[in-house]
N, C-alpha and C positions, 0 to 999 in steps of 0.2 A: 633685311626687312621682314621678311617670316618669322626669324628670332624676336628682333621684336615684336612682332603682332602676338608670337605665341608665348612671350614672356609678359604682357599685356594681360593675356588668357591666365595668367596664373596669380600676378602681382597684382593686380589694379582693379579688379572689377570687385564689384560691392555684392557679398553673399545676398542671399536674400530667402526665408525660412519658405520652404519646401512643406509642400500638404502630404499624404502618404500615397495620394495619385500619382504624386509628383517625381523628376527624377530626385534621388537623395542627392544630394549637395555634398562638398567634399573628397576627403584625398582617399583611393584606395591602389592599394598595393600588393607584391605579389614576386618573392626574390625565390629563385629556383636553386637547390640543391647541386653542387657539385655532381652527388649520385643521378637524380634524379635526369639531370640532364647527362650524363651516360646512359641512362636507359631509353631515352628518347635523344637520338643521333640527329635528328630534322627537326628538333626544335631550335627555334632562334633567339629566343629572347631569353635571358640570364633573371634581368629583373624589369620590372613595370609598372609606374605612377601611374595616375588618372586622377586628375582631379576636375571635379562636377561644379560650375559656378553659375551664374545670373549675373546680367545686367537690366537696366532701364536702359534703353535705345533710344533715344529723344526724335522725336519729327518735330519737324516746321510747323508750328498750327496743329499740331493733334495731338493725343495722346500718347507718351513713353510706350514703346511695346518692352516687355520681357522676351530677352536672351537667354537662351539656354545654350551656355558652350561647355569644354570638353578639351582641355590639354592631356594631352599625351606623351611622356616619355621613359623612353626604352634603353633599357643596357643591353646590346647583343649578345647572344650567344658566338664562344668562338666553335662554329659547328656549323651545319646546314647549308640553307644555300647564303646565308649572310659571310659565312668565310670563305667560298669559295668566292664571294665579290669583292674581300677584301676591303669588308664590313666588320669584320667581327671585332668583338671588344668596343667598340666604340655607342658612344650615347647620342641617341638621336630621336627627334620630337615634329610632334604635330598636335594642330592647331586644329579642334573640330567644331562646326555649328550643330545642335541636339535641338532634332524636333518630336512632339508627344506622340505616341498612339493615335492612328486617324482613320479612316476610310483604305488607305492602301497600305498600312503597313500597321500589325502589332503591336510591336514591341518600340522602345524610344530607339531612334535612328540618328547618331551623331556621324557626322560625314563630311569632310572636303570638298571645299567647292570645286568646280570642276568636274575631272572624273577623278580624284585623288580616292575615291575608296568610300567607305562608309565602314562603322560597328555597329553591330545591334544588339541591346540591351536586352538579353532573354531572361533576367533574375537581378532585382533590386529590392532587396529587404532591409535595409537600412544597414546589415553589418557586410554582407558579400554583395558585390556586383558581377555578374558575370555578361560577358559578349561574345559574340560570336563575327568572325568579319572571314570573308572570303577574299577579300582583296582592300588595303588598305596602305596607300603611302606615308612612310615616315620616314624621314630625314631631310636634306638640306636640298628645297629645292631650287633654291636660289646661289647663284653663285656670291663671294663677299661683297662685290660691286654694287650686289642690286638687280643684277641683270639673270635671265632664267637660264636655268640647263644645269644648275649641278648637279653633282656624279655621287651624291651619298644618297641614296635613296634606294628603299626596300621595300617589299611587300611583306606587312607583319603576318597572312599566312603563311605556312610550312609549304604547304604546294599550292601549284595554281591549282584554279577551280575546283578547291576545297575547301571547305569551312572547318576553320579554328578556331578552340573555345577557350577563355580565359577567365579565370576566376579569382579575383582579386576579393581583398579584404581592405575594410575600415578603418581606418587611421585617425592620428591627430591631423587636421589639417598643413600643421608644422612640418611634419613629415614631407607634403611635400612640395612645401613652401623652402625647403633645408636644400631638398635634392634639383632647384633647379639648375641649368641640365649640365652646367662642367664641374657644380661641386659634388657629382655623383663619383664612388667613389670605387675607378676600376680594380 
């Protein structure tokens, strides 16, 4: 159920052109170096999509609101604390709701309902996005049945109660429309 909702989040919803207030719309990406990730032993993530979309949300009797969501999918790193859980290597996604800049918060704030986590958009100039998240669940929370409690699930910070920054770049949309998430390619 998750997979689909968040393969929904990536196939199905209808772009829709973004003002320069706005979040930018679209796939960014961000594949980490062999080296790179030896130099950094607590890193987890290898490589990482995002891609930024819109919907019209229709109500009963009123007006469509606009959605702003936020799929997410990750190749771990085999390193950190993802391999010590026996995570590592493996591709795993989340499904996020993004709301604007407001009264309590900054920056755009796409987030898991629940307590799955939240990122916050510190840097969107239409070619890098960057975010920062201190705690954010990705992978399977769902076991295949349907039913809750799977076991593949991680915190895309390096440590707890730290904040991680990631800086992704702009893509064709296709990019990652290609990678989703088993034709990603270990």
């Amino acid at each position: 159920m998750r997979r689909l909702f968040t393969a929904i989040l990536f196939a199905c919803l209808t772009a829709l052109p973004a003002t320069a207030a706005e979040l930018t719309l679209g796939c960014f990406v961000r594949h980490y170096s062999a080296e790179h990730l030896a130099a950094r032993p607590d890193q987890i993530v290898a490589s990482i999509w995002l891609k930024t979309s819109t919907f019209l949300f229709p109500h009963a009797g009123m007006e469509p609101e606009l959605i702003h969501l936020a799929g997410l999918v990750v190749l771990t790193a085999r390193q950190g604390h993802v391999e010590k859980a026996g995570l590592g290597g493996q591709v795993l996604d989340a499904g996020l709701f993004c709301h604007p800049p407001n009264q309590s918060h900054e920056d755009w704030v796409c987030s898991i309902d629940g307590d799955g986590g939240a990122i916050y958009i510190t840097r969107d100039d239409g070619k890098v996005l960057v975010f920062r998240t201190q705690y954010l669940s990705v992978g399977e929370l769902e076991n295949d049945d349907g039913t809750f409690g799977g076991g593949r699930v991680f915190n895309l910070a390096e440590k707890p109660e730290t904040y991680v920054i990631y800086r992704l770049y702009r893509v064709d949309d296709a990019v990652c429309d290609a990678r989703w998430p088993e034709e990603v390619e270990k």
